[in-house]
C-alpha positions in Angstrom: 0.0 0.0 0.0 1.6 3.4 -1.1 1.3 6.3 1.3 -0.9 8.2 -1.2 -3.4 5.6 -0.5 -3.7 6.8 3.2 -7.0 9.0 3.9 -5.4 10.9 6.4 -8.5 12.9 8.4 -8.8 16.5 8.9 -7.9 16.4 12.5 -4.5 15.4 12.1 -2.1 18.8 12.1 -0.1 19.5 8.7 3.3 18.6 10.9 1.8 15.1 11.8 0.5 14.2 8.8 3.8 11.8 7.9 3.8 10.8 12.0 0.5 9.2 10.9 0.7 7.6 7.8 4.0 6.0 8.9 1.7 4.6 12.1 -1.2 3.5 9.8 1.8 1.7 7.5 3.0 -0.3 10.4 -0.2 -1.2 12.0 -1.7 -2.3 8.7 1.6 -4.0 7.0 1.2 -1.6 3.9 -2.0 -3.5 3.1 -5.0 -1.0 4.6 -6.1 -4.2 6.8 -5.5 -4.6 10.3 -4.4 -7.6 11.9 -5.1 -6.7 15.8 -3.8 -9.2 18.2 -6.0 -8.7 21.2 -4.2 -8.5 24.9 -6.5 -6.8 27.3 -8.1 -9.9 28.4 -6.2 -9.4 31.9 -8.6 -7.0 33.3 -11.7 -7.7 31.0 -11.8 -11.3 32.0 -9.5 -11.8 34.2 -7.4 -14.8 35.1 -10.8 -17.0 33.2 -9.2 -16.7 29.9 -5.5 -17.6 30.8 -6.0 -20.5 33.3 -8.3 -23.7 33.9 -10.6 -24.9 30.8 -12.4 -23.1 28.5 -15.9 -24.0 26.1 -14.9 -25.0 22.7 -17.6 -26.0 20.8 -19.6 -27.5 23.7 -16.2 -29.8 25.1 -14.2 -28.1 28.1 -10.9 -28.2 26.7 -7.7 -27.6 29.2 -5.8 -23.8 28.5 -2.4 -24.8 27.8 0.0 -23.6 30.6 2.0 -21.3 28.6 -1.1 -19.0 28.9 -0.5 -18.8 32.8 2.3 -16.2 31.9 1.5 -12.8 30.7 5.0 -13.0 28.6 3.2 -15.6 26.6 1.6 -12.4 24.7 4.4 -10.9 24.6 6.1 -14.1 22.9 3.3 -14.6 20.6 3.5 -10.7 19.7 7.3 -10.8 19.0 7.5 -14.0 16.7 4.4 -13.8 14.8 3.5 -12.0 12.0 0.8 -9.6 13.2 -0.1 -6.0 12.5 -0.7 -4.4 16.2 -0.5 -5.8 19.7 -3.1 -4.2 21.9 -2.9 -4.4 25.5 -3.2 -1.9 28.9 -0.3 0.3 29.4 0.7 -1.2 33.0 1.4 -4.5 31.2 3.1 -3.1 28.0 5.4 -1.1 30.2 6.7 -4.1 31.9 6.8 -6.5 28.8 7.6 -3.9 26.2 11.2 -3.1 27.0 12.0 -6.8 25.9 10.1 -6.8 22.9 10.7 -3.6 21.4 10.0 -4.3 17.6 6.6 -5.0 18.4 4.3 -2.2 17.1 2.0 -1.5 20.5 -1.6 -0.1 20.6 -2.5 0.7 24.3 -5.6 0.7 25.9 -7.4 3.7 27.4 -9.7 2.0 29.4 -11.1 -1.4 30.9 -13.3 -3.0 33.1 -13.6 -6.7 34.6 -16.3 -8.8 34.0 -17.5 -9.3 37.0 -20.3 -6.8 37.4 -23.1 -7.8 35.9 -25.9 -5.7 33.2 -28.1 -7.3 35.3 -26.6 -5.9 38.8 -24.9 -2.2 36.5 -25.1 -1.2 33.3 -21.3 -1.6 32.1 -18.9 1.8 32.2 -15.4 1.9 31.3 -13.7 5.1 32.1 -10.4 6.3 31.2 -7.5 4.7 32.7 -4.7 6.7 31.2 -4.6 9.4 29.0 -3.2 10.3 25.4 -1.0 12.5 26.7 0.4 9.9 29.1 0.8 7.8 25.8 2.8 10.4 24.2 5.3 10.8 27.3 5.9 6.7 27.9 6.4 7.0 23.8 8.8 9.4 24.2 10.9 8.2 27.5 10.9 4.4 25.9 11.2 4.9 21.9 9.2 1.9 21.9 6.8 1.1 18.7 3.2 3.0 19.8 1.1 3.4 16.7 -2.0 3.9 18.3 -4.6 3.7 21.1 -7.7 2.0 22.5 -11.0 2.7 23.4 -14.3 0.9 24.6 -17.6 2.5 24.3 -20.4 0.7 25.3 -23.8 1.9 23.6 -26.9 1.3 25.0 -25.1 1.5 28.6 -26.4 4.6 31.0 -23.6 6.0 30.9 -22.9 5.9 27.1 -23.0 9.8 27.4 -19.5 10.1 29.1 -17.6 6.9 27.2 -18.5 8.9 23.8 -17.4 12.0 25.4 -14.1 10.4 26.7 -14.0 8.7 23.0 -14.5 11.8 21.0 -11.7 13.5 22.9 -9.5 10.4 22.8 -9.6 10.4 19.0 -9.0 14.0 18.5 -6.4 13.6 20.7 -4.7 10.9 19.7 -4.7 12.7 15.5 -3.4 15.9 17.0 -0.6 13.9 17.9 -0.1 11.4 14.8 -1.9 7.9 16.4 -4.1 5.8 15.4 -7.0 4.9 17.2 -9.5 1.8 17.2 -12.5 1.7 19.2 -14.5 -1.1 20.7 -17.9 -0.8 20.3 -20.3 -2.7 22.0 -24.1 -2.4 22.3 -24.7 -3.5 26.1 -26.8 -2.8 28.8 -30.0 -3.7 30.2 -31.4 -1.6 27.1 -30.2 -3.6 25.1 -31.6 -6.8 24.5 -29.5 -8.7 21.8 -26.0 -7.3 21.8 -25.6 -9.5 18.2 -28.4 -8.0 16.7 -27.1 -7.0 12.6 -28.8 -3.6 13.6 -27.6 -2.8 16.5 -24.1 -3.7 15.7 -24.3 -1.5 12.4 -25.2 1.2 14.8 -22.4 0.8 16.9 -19.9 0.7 13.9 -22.0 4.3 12.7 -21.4 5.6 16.2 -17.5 4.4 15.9 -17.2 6.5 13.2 -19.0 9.6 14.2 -16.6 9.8 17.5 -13.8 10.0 15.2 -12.4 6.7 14.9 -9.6 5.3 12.1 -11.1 1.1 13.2 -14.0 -0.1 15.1 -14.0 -3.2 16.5 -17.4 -4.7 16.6 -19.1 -8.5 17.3 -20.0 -10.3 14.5 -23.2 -10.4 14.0 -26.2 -13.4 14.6 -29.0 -12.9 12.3 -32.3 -14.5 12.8 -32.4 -15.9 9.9 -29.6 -15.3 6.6 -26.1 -15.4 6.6 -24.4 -13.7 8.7 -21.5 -12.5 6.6 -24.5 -11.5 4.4 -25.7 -9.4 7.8 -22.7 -7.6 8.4 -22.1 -5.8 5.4 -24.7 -3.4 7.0 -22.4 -2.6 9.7 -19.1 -2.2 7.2 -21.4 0.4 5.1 -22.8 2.5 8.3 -19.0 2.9 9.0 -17.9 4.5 5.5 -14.5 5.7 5.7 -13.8 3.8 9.1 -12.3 0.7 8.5 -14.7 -2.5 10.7 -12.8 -4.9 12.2 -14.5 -8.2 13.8 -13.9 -9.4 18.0 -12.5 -13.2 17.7 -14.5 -14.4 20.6 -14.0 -17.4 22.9 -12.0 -20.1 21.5 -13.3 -22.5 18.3 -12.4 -25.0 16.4 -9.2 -23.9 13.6 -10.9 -24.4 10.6 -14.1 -22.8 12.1 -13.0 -20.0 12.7 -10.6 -19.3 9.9 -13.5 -19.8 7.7 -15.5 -17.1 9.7 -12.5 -14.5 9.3 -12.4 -15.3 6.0 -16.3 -14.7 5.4 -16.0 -11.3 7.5 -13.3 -9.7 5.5 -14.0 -11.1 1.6 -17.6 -11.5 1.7 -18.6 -8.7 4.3 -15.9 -6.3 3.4 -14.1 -6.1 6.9 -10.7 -3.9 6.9 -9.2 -7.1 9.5 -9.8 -9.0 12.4 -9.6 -8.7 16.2 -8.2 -11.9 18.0 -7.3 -13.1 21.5 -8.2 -16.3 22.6 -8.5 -18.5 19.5 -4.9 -17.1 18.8 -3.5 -17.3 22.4 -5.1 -20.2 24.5 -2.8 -22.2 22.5 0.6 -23.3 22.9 3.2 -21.1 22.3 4.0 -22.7 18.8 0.5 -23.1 18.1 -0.3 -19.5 19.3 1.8 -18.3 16.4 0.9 -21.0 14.0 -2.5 -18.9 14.2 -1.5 -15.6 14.5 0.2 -16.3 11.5 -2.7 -18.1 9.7 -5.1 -15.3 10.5 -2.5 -12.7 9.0 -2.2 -14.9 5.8 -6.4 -14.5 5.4 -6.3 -10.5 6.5 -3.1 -9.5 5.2 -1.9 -11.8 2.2 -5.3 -12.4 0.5 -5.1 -16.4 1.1 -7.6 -18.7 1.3 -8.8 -20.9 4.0 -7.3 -24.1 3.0 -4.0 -22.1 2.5 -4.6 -20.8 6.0 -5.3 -24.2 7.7 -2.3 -25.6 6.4 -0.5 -22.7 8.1 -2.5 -23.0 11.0 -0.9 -26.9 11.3 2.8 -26.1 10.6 2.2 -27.9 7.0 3.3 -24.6 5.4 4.9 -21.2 6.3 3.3 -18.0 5.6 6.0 -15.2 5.4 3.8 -11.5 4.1 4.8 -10.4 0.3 5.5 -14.2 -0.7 
């Protein structure tokens, strides 16, 4: 992808205009498509994504031990081929310094899963700021392209997550980052979370706030296909590129196929993945990082991607 292709928006200052297209370069690998490794499971779900068993497909399978240690993302991150690692500052500024050519988008804000809709409706305020992003850039050199935001719509307190967002991503262009927002319909007004309207709404809302990606669910129709369903949500975006949360963990083939669906029958600009990459083994782990990257970023096809996914073939970007 040649920098002329790079809609840089309005809010980014004449001097940070190259700051920016050099970030969107490196977090898409010159391809426009954003491969987002997902590391903020530490707070959102806590320790129930990294240790015990986990629900794939209806069988409890064990999570492999190398999951235990929060340098397995960091491993996974290094060694793969991925566009962005996203995780909390706290964790990236103990990790980091070992792993500096991984490019880093840090998250804003996050909350744990264990207050219910049912007991709160869900708010996630601002944990660090864009200016404390620019300073740890600054004091560490280390590879910060972007940050993170979750918004959740629907919620009672939507009003002040937008306002927090909408700041956050005028922020974050003044200064030449990238940002990607999570966008999540949730709340006790909101009765389907998955609902192809709702979740086209959320990606709308994603873009109003000022956002370069959104990351969204995938969608569950009530009837139709759902890769049919989403293309709702990649239109209400426009110019901001849709990106799709991995979810818990599923079988390889499974969900390769659904990544594939999402980005060359939906028209997704990437994917979003945590578990299904790193509940795995560390080999494993990057077996599917890199399978995932071969759908998002090299245009492959599923049966290509499987045969990554196994160790049957490499996948190395630009061959």
């Amino acid at each position: 992808m040649n920098q002329i292709d790079v809609l840089v928006p309005a809010d980014v200052p004449e001097d940070k205009k190259a700051e920016y297209i050099k970030n969107f370069l490196v977090a898409t690998r010159y391809t426009g498509k954003l491969m987002l490794f997902a590391g903020d499971q530490k707070i959102e779900h806590m320790n129930d994504d990294f240790y015990g068993t986990t629900d794939l497909e209806g069988k409890e399978t064990k999570i492999p031990l190398d999951d235990a240690d929060p340098e397995h993302l960091f491993k996974i991150a290094s060694q793969a081929t991925i566009g962005v690692f996203a995780s909390q500052l706290g964790l990236i500024a103990r990790y980091a310094p070992s792993y500096p050519r991984v490019p880093y988008l840090i998250k804003l804000n996050s909350k744990t899963h264990l207050v219910k809709t049912t007991q709160h409706d869900p708010s996630s305020k601002m944990l660090w700021s864009v200016d404390d992003v620019i300073k740890f850039k600054q004091q560490t050199k280390l590879k910060v392209v972007g940050v993170g935001f979750t918004v959740y719509a629907g919620s009672e307190y939507e009003d002040e997550m937008m306002r927090e967002a909408a700041q956050i991503a005028f922020q974050a262009h003044q200064q030449g980052l990238l940002t990607v927002f999570w966008m999540y319909p949730r709340g006790k007004a909101v009765p389907n979370e998955k609902d192809p309207h709702l979740v086209a709404g959320a990606a709308g809302m994603g873009a109003c706030l000022g956002s370069d990606f959104v990351k969204v669910n995938y969608p569950k129709p009530k009837e139709g296909s759902a890769a049919e369903a989403f293309k709702e949500a990649i239109t209400a975006a426009g110019r901001t590129g849709v990106i799709t949360s991995g979810g818990s963990s599923k079988a390889v083939r499974a969900f390769l196929q659904e990544t594939w669906d999402q980005i060359h029958i939906s028209g997704a600009r990437g994917n979003a993945t945590g578990r299904n990459i790193h509940q795995k083994p560390l080999t494993e782990a990057i077996r599917m990082a890199n399978a995932l990257s071969a759908i998002t970023l090299g245009n492959k096809d599923v049966d290509f991607a499987e045969k990554v996914a196994k160790g049957e073939i490499p996948f190395k970007l630009g061959e």
